[in-house]
Biopython code that builds the backbone (N, CA, C, O; Angstrom):
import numpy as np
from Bio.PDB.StructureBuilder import StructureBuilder

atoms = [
    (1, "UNK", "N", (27.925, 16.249, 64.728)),
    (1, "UNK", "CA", (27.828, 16.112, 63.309)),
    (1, "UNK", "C", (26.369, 15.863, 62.921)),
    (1, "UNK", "O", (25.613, 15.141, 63.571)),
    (2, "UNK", "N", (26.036, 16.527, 61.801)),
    (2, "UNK", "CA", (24.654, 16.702, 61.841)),
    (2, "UNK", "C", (24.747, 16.114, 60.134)),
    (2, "UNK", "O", (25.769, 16.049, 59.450)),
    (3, "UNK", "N", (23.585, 15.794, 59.803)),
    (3, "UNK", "CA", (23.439, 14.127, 58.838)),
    (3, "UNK", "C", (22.637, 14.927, 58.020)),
    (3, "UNK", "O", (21.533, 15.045, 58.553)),
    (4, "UNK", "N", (22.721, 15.645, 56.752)),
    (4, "UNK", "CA", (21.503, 15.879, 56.151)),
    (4, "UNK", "C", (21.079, 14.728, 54.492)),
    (4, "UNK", "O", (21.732, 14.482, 53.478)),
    (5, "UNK", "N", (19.870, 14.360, 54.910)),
    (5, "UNK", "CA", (19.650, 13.175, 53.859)),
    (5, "UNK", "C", (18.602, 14.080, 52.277)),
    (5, "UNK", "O", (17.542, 14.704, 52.244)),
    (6, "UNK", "N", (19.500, 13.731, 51.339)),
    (6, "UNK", "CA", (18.359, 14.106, 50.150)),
    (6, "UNK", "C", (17.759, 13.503, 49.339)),
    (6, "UNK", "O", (18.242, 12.752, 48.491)),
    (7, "UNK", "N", (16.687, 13.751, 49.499)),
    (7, "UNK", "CA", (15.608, 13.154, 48.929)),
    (7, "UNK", "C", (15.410, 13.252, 47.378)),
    (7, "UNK", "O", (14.985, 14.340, 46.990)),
    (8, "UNK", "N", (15.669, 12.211, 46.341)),
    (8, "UNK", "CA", (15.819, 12.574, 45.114)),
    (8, "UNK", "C", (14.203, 12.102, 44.661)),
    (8, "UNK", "O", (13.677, 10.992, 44.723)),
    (9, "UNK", "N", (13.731, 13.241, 44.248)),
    (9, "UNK", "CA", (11.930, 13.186, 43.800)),
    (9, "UNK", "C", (12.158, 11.840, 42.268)),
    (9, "UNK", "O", (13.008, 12.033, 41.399)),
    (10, "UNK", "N", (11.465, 10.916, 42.263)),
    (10, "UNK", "CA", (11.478, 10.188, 40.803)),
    (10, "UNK", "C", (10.454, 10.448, 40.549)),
    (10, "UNK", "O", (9.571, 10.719, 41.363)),
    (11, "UNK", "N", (10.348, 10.420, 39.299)),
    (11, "UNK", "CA", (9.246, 10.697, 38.221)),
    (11, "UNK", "C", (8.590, 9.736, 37.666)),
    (11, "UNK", "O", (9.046, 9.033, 36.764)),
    (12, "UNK", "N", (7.079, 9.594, 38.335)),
    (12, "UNK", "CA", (7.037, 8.099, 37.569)),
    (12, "UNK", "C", (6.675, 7.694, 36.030)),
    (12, "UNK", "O", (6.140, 8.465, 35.233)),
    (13, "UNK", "N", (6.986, 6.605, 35.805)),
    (13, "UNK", "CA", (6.720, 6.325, 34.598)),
    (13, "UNK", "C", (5.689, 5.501, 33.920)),
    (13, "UNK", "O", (5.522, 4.286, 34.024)),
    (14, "UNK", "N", (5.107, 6.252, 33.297)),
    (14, "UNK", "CA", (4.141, 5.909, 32.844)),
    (14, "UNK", "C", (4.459, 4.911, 31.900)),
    (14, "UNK", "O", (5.566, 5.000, 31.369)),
    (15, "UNK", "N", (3.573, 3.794, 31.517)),
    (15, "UNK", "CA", (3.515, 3.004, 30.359)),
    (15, "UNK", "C", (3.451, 3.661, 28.860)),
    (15, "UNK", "O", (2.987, 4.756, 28.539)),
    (16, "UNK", "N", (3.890, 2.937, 28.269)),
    (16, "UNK", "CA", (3.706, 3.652, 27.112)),
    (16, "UNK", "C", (2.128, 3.305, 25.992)),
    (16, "UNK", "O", (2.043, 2.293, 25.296)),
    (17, "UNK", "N", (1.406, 4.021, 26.039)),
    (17, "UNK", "CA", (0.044, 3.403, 25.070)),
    (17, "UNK", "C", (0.648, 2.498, 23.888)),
    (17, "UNK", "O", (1.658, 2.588, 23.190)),
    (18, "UNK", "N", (-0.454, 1.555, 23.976)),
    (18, "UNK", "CA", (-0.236, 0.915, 22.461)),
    (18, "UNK", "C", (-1.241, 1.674, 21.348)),
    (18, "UNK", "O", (-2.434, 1.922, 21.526)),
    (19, "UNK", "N", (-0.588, 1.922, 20.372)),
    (19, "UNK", "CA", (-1.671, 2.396, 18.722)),
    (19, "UNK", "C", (-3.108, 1.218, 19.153)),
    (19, "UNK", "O", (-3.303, 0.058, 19.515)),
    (20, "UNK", "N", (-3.786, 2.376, 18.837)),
    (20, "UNK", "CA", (-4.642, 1.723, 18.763)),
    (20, "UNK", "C", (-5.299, 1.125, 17.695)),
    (20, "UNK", "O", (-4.566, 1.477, 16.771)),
    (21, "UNK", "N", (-6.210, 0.438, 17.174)),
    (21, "UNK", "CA", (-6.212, -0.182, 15.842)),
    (21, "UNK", "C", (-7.193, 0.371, 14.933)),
    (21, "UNK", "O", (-8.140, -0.413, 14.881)),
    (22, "UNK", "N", (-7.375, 1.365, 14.205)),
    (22, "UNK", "CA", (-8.260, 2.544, 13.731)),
    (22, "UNK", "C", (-9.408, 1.321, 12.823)),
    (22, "UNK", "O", (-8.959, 0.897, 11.758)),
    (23, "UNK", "N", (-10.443, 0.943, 13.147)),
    (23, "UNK", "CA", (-11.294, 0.373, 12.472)),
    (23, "UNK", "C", (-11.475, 1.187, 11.107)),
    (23, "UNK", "O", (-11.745, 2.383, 11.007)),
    (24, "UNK", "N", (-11.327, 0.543, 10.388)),
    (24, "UNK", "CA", (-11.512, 0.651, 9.059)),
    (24, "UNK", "C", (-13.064, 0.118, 8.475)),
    (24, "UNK", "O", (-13.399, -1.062, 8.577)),
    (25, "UNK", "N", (-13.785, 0.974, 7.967)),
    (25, "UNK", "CA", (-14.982, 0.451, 7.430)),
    (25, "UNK", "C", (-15.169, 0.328, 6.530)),
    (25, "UNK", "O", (-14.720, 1.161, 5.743)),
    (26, "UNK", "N", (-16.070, -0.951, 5.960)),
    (26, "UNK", "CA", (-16.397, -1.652, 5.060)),
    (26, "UNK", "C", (-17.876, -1.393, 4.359)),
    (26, "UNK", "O", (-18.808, -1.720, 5.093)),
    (27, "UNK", "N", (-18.182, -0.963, 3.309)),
    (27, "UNK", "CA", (-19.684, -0.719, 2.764)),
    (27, "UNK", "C", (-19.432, -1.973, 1.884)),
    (27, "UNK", "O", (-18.398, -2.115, 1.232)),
    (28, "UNK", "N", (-20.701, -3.099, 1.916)),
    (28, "UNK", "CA", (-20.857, -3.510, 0.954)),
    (28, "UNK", "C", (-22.066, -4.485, 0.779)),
    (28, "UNK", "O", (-22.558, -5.167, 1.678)),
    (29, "UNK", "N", (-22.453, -4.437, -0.491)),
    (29, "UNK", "CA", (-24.423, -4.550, -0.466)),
    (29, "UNK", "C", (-24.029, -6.162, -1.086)),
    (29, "UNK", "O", (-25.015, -6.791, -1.473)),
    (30, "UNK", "N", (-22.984, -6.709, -1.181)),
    (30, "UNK", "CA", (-22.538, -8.183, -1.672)),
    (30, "UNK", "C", (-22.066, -8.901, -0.875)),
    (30, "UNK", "O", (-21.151, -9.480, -1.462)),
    (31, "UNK", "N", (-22.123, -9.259, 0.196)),
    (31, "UNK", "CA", (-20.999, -10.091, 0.786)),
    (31, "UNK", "C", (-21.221, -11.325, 0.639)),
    (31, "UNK", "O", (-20.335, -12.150, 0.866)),
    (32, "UNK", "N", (-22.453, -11.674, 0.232)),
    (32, "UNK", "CA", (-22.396, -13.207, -0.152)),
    (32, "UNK", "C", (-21.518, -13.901, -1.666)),
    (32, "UNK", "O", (-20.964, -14.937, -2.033)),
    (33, "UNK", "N", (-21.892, -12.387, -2.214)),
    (33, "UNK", "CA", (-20.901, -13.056, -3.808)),
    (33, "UNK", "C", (-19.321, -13.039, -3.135)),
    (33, "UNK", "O", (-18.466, -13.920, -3.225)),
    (34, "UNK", "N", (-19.254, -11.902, -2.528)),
    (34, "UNK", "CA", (-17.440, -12.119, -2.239)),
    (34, "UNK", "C", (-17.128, -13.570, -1.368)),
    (34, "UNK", "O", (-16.044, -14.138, -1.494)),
    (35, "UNK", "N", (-17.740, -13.869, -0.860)),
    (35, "UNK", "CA", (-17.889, -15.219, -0.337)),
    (35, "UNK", "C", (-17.546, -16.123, -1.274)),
    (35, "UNK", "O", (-16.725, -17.039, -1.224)),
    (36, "UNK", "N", (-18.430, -15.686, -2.330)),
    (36, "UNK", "CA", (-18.475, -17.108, -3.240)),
    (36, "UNK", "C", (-17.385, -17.119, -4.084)),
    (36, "UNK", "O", (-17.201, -17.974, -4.950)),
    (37, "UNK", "N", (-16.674, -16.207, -3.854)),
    (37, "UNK", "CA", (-15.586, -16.247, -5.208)),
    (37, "UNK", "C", (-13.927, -16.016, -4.185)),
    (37, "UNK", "O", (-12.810, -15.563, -4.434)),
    (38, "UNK", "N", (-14.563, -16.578, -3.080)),
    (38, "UNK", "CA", (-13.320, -16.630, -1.960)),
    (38, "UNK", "C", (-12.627, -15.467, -1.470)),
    (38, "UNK", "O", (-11.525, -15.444, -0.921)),
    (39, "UNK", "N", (-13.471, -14.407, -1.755)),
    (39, "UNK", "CA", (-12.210, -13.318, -1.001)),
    (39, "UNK", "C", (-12.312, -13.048, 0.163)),
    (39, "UNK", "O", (-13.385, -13.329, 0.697)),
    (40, "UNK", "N", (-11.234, -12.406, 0.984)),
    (40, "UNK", "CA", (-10.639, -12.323, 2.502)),
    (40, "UNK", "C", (-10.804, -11.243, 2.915)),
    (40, "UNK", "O", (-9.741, -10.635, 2.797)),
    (41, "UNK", "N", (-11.851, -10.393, 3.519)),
    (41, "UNK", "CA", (-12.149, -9.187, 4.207)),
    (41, "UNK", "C", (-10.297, -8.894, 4.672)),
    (41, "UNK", "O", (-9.609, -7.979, 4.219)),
    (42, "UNK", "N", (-10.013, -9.552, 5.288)),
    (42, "UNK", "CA", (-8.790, -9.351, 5.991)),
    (42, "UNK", "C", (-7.903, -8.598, 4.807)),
    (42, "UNK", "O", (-7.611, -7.427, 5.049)),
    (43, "UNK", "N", (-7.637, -8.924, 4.074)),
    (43, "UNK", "CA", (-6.821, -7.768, 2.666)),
    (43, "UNK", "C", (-7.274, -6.500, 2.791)),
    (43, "UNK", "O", (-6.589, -5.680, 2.180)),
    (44, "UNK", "N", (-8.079, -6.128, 3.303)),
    (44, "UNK", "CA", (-8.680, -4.634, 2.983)),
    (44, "UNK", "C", (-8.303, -4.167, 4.509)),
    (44, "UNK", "O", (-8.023, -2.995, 4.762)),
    (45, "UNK", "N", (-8.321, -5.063, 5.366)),
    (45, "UNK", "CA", (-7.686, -4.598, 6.799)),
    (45, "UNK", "C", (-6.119, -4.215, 6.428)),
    (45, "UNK", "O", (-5.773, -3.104, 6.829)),
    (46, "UNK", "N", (-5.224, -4.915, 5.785)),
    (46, "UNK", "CA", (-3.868, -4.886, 5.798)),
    (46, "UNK", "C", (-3.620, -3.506, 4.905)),
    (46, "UNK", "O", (-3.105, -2.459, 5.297)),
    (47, "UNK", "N", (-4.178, -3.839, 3.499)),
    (47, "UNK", "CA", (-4.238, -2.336, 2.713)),
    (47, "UNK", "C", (-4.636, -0.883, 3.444)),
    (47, "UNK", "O", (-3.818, 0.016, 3.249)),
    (48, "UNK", "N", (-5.668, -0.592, 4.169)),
    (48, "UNK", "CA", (-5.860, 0.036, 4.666)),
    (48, "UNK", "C", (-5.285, 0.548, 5.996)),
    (48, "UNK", "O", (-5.324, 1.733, 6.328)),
    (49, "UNK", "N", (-4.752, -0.432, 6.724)),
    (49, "UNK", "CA", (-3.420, 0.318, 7.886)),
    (49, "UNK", "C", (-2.027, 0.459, 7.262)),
    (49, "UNK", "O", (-1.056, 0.955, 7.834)),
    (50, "UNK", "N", (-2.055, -0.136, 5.771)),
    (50, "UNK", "CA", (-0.399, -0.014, 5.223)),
    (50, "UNK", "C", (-0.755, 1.422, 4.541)),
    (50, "UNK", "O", (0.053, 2.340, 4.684)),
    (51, "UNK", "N", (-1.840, 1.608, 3.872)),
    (51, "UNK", "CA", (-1.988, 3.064, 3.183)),
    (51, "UNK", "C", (-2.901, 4.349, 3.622)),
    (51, "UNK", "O", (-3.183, 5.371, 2.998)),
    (52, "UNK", "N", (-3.280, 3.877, 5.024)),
    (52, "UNK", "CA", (-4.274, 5.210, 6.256)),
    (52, "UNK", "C", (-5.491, 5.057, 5.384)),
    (52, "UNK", "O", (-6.036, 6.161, 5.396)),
    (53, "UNK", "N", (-6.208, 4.199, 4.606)),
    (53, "UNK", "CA", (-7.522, 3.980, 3.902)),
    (53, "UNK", "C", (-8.535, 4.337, 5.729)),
    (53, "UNK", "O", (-8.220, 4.003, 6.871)),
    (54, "UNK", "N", (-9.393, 4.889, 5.362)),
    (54, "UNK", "CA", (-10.353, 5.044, 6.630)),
    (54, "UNK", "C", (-11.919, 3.962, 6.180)),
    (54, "UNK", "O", (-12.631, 3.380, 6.997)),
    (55, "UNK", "N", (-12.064, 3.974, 4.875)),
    (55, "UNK", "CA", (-13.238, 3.703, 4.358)),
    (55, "UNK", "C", (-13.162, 2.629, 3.528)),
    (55, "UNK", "O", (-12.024, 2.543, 3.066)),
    (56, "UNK", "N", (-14.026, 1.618, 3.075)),
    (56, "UNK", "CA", (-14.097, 0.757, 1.852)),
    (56, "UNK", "C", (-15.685, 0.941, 1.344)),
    (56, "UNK", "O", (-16.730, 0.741, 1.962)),
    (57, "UNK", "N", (-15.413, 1.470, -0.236)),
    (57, "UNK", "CA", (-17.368, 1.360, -0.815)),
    (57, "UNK", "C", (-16.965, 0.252, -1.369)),
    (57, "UNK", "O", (-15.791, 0.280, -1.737)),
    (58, "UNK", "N", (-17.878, -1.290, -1.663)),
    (58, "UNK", "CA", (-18.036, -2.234, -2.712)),
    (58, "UNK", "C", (-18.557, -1.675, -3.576)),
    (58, "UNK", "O", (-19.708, -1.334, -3.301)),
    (59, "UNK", "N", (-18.121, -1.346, -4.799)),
    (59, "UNK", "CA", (-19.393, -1.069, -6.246)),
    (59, "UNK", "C", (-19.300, -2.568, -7.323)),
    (59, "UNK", "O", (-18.598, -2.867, -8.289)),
    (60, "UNK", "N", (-20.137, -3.094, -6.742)),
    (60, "UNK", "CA", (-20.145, -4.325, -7.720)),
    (60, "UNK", "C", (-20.316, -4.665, -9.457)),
    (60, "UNK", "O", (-20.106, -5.759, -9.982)),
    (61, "UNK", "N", (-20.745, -3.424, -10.138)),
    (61, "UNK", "CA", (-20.432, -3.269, -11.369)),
    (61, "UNK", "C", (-18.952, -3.242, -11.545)),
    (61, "UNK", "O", (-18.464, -3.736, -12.562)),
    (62, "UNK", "N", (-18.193, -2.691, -10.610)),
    (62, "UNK", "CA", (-16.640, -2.622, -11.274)),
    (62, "UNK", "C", (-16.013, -3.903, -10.644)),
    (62, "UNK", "O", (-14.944, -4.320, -11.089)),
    (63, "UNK", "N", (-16.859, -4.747, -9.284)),
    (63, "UNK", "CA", (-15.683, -5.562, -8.473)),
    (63, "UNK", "C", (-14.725, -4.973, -8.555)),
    (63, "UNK", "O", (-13.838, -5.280, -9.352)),
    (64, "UNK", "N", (-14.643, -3.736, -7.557)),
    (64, "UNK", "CA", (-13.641, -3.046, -6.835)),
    (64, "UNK", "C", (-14.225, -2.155, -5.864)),
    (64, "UNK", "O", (-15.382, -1.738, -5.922)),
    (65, "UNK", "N", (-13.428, -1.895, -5.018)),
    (65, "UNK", "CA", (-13.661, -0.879, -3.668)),
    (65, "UNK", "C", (-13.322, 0.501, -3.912)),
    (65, "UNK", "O", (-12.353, 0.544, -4.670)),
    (66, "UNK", "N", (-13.754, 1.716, -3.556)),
    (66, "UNK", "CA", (-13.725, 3.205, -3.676)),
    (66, "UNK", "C", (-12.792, 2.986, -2.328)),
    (66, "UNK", "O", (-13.364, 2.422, -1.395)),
    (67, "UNK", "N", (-11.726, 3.287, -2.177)),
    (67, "UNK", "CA", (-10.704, 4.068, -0.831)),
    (67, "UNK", "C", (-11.213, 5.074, -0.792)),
    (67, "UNK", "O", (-11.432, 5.708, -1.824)),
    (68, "UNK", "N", (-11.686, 5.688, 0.896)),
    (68, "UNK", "CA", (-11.649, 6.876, 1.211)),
    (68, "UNK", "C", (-10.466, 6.970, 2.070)),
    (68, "UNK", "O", (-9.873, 5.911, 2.281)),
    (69, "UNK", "N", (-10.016, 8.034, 2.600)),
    (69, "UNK", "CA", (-9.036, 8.717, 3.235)),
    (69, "UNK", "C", (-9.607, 9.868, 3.558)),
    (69, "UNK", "O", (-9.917, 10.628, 2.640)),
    (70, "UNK", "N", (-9.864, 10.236, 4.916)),
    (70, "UNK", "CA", (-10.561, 11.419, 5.493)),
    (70, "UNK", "C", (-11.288, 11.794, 5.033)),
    (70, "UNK", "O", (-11.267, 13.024, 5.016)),
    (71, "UNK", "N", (-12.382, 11.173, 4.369)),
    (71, "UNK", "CA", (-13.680, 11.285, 3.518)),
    (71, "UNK", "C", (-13.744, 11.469, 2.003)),
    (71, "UNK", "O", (-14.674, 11.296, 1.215)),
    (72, "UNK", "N", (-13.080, 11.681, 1.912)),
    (72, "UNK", "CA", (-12.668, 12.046, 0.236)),
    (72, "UNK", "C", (-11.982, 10.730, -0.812)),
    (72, "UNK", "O", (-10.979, 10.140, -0.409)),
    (73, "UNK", "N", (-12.240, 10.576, -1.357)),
    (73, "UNK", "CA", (-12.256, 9.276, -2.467)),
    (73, "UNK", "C", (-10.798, 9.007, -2.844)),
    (73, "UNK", "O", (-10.566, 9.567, -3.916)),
    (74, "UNK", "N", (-9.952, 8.497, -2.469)),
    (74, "UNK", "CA", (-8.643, 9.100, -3.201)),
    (74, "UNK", "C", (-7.985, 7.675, -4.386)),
    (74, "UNK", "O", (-6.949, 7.846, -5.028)),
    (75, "UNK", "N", (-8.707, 6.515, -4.467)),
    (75, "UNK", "CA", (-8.331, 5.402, -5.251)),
    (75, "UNK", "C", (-9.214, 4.049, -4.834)),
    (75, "UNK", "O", (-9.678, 3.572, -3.798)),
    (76, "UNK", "N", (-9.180, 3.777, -5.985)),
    (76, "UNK", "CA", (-10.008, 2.384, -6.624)),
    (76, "UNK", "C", (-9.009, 1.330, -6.024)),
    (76, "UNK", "O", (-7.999, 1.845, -5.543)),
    (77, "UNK", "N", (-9.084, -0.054, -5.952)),
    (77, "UNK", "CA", (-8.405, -1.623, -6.124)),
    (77, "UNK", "C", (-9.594, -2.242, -6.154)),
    (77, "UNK", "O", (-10.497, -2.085, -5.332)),
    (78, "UNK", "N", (-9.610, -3.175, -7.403)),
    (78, "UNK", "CA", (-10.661, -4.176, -7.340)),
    (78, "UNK", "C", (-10.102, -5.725, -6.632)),
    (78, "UNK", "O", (-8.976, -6.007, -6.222)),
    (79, "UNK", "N", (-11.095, -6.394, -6.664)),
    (79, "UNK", "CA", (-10.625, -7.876, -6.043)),
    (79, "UNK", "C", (-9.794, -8.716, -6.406)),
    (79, "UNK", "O", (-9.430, -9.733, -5.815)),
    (80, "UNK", "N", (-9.343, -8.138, -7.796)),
    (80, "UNK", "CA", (-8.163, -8.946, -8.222)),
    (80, "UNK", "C", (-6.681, -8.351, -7.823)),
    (80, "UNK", "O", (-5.650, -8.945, -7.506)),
    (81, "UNK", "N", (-6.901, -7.286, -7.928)),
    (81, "UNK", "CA", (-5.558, -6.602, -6.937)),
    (81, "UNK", "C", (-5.275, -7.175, -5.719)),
    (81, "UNK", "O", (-4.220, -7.763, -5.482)),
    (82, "UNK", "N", (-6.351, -6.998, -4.785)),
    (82, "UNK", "CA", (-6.081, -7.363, -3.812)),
    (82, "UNK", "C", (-6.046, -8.753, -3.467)),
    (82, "UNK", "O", (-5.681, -9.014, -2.321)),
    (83, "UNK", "N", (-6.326, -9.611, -4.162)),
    (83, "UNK", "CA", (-5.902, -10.812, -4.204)),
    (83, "UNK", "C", (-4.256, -11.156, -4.883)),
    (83, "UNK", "O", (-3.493, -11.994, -4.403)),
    (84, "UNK", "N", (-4.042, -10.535, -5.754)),
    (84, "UNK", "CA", (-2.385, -10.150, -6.176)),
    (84, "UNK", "C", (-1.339, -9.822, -5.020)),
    (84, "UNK", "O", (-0.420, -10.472, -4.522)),
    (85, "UNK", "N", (-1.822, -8.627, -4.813)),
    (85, "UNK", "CA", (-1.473, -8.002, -3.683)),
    (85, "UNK", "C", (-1.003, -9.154, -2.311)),
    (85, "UNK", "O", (-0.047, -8.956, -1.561)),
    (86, "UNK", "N", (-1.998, -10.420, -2.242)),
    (86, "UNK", "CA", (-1.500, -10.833, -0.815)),
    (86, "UNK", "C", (-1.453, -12.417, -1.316)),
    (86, "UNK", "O", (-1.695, -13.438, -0.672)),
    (87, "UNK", "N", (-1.091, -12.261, -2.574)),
    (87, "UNK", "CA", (-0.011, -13.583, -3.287)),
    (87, "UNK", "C", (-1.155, -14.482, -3.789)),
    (87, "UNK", "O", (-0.720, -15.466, -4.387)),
    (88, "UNK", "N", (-2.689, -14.409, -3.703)),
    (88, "UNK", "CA", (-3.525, -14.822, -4.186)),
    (88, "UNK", "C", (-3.617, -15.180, -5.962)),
    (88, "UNK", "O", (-2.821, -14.505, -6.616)),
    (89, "UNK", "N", (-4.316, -15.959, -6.615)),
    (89, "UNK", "CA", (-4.411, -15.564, -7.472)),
    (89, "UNK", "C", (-5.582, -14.932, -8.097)),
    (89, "UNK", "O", (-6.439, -14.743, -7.234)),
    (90, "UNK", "N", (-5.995, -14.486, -9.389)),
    (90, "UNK", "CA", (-7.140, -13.590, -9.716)),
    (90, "UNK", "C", (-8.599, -14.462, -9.220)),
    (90, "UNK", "O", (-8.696, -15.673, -9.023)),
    (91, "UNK", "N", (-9.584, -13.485, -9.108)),
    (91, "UNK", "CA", (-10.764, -14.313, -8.072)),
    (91, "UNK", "C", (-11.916, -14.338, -9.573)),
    (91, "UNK", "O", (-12.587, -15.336, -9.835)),
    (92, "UNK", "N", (-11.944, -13.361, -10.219)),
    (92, "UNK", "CA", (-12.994, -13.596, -11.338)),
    (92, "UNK", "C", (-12.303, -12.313, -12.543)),
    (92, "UNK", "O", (-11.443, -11.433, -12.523)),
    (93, "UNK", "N", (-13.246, -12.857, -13.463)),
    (93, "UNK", "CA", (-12.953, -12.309, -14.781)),
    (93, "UNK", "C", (-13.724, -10.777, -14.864)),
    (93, "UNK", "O", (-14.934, -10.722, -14.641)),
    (94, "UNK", "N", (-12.958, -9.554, -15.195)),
    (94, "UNK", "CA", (-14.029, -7.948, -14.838)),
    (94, "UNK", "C", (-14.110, -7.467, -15.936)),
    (94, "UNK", "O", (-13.254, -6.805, -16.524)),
    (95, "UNK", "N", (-15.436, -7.853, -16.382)),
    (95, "UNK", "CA", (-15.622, -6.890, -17.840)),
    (95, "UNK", "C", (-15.619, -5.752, -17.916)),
    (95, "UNK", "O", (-15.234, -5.172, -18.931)),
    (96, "UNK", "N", (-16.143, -5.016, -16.628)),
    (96, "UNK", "CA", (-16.251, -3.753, -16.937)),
    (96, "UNK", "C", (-15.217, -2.836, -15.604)),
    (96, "UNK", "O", (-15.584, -2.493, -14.481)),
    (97, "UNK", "N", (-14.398, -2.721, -16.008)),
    (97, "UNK", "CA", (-13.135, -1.453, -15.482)),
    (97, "UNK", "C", (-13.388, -0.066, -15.063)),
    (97, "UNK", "O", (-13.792, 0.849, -15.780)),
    (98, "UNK", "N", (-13.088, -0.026, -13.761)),
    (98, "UNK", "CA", (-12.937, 1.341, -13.319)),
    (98, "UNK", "C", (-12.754, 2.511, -13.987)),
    (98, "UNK", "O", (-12.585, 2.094, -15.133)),
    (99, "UNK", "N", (-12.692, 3.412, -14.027)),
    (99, "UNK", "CA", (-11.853, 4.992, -14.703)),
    (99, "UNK", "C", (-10.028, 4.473, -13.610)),
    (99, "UNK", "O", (-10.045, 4.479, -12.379)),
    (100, "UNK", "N", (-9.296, 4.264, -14.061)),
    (100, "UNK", "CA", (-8.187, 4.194, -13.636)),
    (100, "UNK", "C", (-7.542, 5.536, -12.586)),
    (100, "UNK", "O", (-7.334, 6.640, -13.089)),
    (101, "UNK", "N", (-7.376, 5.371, -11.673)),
    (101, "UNK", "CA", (-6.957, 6.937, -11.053)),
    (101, "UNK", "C", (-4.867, 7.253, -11.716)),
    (101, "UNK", "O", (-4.271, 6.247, -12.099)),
    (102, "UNK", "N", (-4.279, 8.318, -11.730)),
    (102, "UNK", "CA", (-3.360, 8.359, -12.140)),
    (102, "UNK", "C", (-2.295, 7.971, -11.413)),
    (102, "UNK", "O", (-2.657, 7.606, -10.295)),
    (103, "UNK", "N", (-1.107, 7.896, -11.585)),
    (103, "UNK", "CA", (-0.254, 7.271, -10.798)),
    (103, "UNK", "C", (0.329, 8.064, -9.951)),
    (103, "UNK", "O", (0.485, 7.789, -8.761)),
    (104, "UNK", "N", (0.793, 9.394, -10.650)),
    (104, "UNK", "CA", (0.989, 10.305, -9.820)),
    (104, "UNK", "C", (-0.129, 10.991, -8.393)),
    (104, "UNK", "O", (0.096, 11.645, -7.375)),
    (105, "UNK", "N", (-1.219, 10.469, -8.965)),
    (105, "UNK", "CA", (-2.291, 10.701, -7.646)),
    (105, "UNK", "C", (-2.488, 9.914, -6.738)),
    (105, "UNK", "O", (-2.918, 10.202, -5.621)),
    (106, "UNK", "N", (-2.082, 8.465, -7.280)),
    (106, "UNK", "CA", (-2.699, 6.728, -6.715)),
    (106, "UNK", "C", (-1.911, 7.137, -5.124)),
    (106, "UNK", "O", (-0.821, 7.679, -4.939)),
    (107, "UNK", "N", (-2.687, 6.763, -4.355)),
    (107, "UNK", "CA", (-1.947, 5.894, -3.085)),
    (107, "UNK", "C", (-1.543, 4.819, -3.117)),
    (107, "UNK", "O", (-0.416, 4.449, -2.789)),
    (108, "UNK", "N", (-2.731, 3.960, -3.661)),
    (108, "UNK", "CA", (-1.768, 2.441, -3.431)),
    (108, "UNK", "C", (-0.901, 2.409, -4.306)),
    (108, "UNK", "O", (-0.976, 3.085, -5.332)),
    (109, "UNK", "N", (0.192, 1.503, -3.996)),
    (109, "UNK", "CA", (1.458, 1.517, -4.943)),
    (109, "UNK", "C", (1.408, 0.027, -4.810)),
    (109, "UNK", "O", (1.446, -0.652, -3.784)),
    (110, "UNK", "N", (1.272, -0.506, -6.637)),
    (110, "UNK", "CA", (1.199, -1.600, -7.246)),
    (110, "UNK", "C", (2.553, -1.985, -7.206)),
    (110, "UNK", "O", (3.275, -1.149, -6.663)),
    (111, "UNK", "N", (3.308, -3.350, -7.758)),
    (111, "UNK", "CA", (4.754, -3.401, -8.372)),
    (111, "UNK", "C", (4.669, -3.170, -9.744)),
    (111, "UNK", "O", (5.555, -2.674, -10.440)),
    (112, "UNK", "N", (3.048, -3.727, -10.278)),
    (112, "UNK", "CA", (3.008, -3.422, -11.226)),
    (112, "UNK", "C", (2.649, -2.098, -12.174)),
    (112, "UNK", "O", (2.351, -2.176, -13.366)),
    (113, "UNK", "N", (2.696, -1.460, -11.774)),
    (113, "UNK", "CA", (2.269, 0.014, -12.219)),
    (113, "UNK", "C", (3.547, 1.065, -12.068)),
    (113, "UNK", "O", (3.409, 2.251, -12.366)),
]
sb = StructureBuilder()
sb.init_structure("model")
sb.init_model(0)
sb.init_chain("A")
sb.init_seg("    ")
for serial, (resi, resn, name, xyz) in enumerate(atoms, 1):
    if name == "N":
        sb.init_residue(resn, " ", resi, " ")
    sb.init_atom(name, np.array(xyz, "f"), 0.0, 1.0, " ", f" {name:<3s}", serial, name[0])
structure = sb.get_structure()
């Protein structure tokens, strides 16, 4: 009697990658005023992996940030949003207002809007 043994090939398994964490960049020629009026770099980290933001411009006439998304501009939030946004309350008073982007265009999605 003759014994034949089979050899079952396994496949190994690889780990699975973790996402990696897409740095998001920040332009801004103020960081000492945002300092002073308490805001949290970290909000623009959370906004930006919840809505694929790649970019942040500060324009300090509006106190608000330009979102890019694959280079291209696609929506405004100033510092009071994003202080709304992560249960904060408003950080300063903005006299002078963005051009509003439309809603049907906006990425970020307000509750209030």
């Amino acid at each position: 009697m003759s014994e034949v043994e089979e050899v079952e090939e396994l496949e190994e398994v690889k780990p699975k990658k973790r996402a990696t964490k897409s740095k998001i960049e920040v332009v801004c020629a103020e960081p000492d005023y945002l300092k002073k009026i308490k805001f949290d770099m970290g909000w623009l980290q959370k906004v930006g992996t919840q809505y694929g933001i790649d970019k942040f411009e500060y324009i300090h006439k509006f106190r608000a940030f330009r979102c890019y998304k694959s280079g291209q501009h696609v929506d405004w939030i100033d510092v009071n949003d994003l202080a709304l946004l992560n249960g904060d309350r408003r950080l300063v008073q903005i006299l002078l207002k963005h051009q509003p982007v439309s809603p049907k265009r906006a990425v970020i999605n307000y509750p209030w809007r």
